[in-house]
BATIZA-599385 format. One record per residue (C-alpha): x negated, y negated, z; residue number from 1. Coordinates in steps of 0.02 Angstrom, whole numbers, padded with zeros to 5 digits. Example, Ala and Ser with C-alpha at 12.3 -4.5 7.8 and 13.67 -1.06 7.14 Angstrom:
BEGIN
- xx|yy|zz|num
- -00615|00225|00390|1 $
- -00684|00053|00357|2 $
end
This chain:
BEGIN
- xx|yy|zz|num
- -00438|02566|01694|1 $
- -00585|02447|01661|2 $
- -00743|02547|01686|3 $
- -00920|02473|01712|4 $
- -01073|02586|01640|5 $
- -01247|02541|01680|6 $
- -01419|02596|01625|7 $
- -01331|02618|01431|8 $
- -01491|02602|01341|9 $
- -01579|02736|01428|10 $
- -01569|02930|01370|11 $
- -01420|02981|01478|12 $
- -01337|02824|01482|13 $
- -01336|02803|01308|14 $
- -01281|02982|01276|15 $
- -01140|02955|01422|16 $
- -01056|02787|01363|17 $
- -00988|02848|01177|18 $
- -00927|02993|01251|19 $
- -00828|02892|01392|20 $
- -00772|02767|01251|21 $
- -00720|02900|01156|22 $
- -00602|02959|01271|23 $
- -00522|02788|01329|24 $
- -00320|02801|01325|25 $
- -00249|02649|01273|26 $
- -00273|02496|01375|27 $
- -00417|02576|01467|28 $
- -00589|02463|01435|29 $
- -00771|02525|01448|30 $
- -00889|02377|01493|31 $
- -01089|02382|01479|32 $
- -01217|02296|01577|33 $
- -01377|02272|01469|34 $
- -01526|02152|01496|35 $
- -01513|02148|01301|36 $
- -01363|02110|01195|37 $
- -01447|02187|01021|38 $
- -01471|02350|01099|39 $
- -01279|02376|01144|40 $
- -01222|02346|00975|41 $
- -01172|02527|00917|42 $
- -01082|02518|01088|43 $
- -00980|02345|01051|44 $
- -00966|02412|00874|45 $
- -00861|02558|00964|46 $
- -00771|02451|01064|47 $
- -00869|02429|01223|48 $
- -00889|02254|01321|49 $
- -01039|02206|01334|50 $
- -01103|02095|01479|51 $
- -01296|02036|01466|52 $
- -01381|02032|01643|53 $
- -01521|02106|01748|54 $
- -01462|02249|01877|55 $
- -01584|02159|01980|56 $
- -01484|01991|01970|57 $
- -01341|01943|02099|58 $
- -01280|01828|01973|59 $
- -01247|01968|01829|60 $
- -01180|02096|01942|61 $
- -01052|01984|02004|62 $
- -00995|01954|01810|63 $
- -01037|02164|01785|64 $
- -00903|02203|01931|65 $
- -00757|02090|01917|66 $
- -00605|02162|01888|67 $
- -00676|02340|01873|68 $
- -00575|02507|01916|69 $
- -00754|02607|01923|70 $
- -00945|02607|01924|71 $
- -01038|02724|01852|72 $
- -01233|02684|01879|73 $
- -01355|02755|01772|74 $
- -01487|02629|01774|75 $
- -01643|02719|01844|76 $
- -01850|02688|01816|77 $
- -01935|02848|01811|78 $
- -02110|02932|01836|79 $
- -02233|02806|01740|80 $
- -02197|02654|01822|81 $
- -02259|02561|01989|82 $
- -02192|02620|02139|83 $
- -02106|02443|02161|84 $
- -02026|02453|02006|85 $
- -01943|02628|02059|86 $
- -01901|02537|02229|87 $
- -01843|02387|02158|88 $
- -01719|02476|02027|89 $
- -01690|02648|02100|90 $
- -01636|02603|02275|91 $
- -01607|02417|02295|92 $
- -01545|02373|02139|93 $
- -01401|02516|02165|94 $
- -01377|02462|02342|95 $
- -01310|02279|02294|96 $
- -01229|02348|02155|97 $
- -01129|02468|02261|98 $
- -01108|02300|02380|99 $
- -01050|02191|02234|100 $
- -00919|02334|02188|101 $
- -00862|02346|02379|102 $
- -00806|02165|02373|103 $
- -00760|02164|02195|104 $
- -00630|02296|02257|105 $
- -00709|02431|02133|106 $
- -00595|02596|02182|107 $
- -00729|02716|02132|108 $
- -00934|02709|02122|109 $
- -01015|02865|02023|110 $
- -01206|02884|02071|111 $
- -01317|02956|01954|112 $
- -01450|03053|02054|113 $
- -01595|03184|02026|114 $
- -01613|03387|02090|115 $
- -01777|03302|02141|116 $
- -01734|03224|02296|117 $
- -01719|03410|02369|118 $
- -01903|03394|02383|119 $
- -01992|03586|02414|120 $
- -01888|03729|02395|121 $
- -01783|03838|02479|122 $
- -01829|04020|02390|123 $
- -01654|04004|02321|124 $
- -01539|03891|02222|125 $
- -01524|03716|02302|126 $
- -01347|03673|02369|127 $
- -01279|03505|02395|128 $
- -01287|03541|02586|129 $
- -01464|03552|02580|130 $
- -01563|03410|02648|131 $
- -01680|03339|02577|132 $
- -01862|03389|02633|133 $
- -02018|03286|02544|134 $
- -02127|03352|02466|135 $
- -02173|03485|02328|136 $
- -02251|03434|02147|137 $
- -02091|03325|02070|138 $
- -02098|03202|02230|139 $
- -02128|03048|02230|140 $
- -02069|02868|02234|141 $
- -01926|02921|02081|142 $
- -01855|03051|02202|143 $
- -01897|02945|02369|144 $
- -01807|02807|02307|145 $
- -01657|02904|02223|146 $
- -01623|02992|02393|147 $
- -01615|02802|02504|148 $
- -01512|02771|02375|149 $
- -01364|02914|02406|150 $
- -01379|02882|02584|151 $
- -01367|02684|02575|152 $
- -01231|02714|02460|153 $
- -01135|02854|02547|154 $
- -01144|02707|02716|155 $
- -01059|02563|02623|156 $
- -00878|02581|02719|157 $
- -00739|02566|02618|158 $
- -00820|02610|02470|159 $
- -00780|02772|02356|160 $
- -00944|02849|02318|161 $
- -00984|03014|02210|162 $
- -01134|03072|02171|163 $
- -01193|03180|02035|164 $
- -01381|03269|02028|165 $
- -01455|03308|01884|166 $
- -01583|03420|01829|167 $
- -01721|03398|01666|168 $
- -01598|03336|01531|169 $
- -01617|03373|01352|170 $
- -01513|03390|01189|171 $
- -01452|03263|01039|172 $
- -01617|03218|01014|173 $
- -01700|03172|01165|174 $
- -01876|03229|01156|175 $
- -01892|03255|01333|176 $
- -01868|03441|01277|177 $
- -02039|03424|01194|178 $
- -02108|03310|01353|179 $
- -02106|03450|01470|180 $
- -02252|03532|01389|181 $
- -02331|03409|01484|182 $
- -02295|03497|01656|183 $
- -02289|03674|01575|184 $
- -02452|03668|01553|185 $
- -02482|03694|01741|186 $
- -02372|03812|01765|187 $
- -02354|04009|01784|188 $
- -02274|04102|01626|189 $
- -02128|04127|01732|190 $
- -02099|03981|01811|191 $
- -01924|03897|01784|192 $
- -01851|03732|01751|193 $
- -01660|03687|01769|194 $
- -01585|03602|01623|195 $
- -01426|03520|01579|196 $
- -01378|03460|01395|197 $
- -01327|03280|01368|198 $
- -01152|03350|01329|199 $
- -01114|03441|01499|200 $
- -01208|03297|01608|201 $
- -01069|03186|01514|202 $
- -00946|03317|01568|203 $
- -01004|03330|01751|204 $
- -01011|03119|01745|205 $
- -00814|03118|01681|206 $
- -00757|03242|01789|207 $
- -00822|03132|01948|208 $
- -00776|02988|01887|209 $
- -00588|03042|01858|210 $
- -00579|03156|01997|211 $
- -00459|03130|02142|212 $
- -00500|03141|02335|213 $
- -00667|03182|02329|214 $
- -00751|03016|02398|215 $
- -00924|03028|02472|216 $
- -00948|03206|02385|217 $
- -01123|03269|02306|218 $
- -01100|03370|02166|219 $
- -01242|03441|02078|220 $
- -01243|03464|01887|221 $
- -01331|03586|01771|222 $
- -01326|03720|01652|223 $
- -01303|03912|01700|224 $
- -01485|03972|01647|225 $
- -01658|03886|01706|226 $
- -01791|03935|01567|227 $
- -01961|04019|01602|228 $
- -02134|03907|01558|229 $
- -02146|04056|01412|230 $
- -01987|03988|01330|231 $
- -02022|03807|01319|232 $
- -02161|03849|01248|233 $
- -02076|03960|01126|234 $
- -01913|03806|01112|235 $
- -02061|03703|01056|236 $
- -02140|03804|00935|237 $
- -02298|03823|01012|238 $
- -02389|03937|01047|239 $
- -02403|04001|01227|240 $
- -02582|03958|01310|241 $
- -02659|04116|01380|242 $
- -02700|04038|01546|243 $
- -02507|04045|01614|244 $
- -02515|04206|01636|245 $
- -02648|04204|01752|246 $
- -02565|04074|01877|247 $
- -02421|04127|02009|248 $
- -02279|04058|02037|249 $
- -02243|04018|02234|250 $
- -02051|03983|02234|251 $
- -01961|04071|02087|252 $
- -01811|03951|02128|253 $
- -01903|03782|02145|254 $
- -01770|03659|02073|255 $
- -01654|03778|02029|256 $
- -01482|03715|02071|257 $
- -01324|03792|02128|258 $
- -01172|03705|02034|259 $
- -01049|03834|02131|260 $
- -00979|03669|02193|261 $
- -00946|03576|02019|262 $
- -00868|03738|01964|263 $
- -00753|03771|02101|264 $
- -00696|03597|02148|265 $
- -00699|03517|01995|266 $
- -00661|03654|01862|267 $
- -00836|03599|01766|268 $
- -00902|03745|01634|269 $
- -01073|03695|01524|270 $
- -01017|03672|01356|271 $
- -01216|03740|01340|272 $
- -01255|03865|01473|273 $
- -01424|03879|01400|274 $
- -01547|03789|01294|275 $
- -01530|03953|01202|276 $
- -01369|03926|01181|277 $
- -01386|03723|01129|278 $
- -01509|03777|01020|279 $
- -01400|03888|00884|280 $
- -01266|03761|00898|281 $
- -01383|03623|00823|282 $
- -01360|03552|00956|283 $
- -01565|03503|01023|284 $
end
């Protein structure tokens, strides 16, 4: 099985492609699209092919594709750049590579997506059945563009898509952990945010990718316990500003996420159900 990984330099993708070379059986290759060579050497130095190209280039993702078993894309811009950028990457640069795949005969096409292209809330968990409704304080062009995207995606015939949502992703280092103080602090003491740890987004991305029959399916992926503004503050060692506890929360399950789906279908089980949890294994 020759498997192409994308966006390997970012924080997920470069937390994703170890693991999936790390469980290669023999004869199976992992190959890596990267706009530059240097920063995939720790992956070639485990044994992944590298291919140097620009998702955004016909040309590379004709080289990217050939002979490939599977796509897994997890190339994405996110808040912090111009809306064009987010267009140009998020949503058209995934479209021709889903095309490119389709007549590269590529058998199956994993999408990496966002919870945020639920838009507003629901006043309970979000399922995969939900549509998607803009709006709300995490919208924008990231979650406009991820959402075109799916559906493009999901409309290429003959193509075997999958799509996995994530949440706010932490763990192994990432400081995003320590980023979200930067929207806690405008929000109530009890508001929550849905996680996932690098380790069980690789698990939900594997278990897609290797799963049988389920073409065209949205799956989303997170941990078992959203935390509270309170205890990022308290993850962070900080200490909690007074002023959250005078603000209200309007949606208690605002991006939360169901993963009933993942669970029953696909037999996933967070390695971290909490940050808690990540957090006395060493593991933030």
């Amino acid at each position: 099985m020759l498997t192409l990984v994308t966006g390997t330099t970012g924080r997920v993708g470069s937390r994703f492609a170890p693991r999936l070379l790390g469980q290669r059986r023999p004869g199976d290759t992992v190959r890596v699209l990267v706009r530059d060579a240097a920063r995939a050497e720790r992956l070639a130095a485990l044994g992944a092919e590298v291919v140097t190209g620009d998702l955004r280039d016909p040309e590379a993702l004709g080289k990217a594709v050939a002979g490939a078993d599977a796509v897994v894309n997890v190339a994405a811009t996110f808040r912090g750049v111009p809306d064009e950028e987010a267009w140009a990457v998020n949503h058209a640069a995934a479209v021709e590579l889903g095309r490119a795949a389709l007549a590269a005969g590529v058998a199956r096409f994993v999408q990496v997506s966002t919870g945020n292209v639920y838009g507003v809330g629901r006043g309970r968990p979000l399922t995969e059945d939900d549509e998607s409704r803009p709006g709300g304080e995490m919208w924008g062009a990231y979650a406009e563009s991820k959402i075109r995207a799916e559906r493009d995606l999901l409309a290429l015939d003959g193509l075997d898509v999958r799509i996995g949502r994530l949440p706010f992703v932490y763990g192994e280092g990432d400081p995003h952990l320590a980023e979200s103080l930067r929207w806690a602090a405008h929000w109530a003491a009890a508001q929550r945010l849905q996680m996932a740890h690098h380790a069980d987004v690789a698990q939900g991305l594997l278990r897609l990718l290797h799963a049988p029959g389920i073409g065209g399916r949205v799956y989303n992926i997170a941990d078992d316990a959203p935390v509270t503004t309170v205890e990022l503050y308290r993850l962070n060692g900080v200490e909690v500003p007074a002023e959250v506890y005078d603000r209200t929360d309007p949606d208690p399950f605002f991006g939360v996420l169901s993963t009933e789906r993942i669970r029953r279908e696909l037999g996933y089980r967070p390695v971290h159900p909490s940050v808690w949890a990540a957090r006395d294994a060493g593991a933030l």
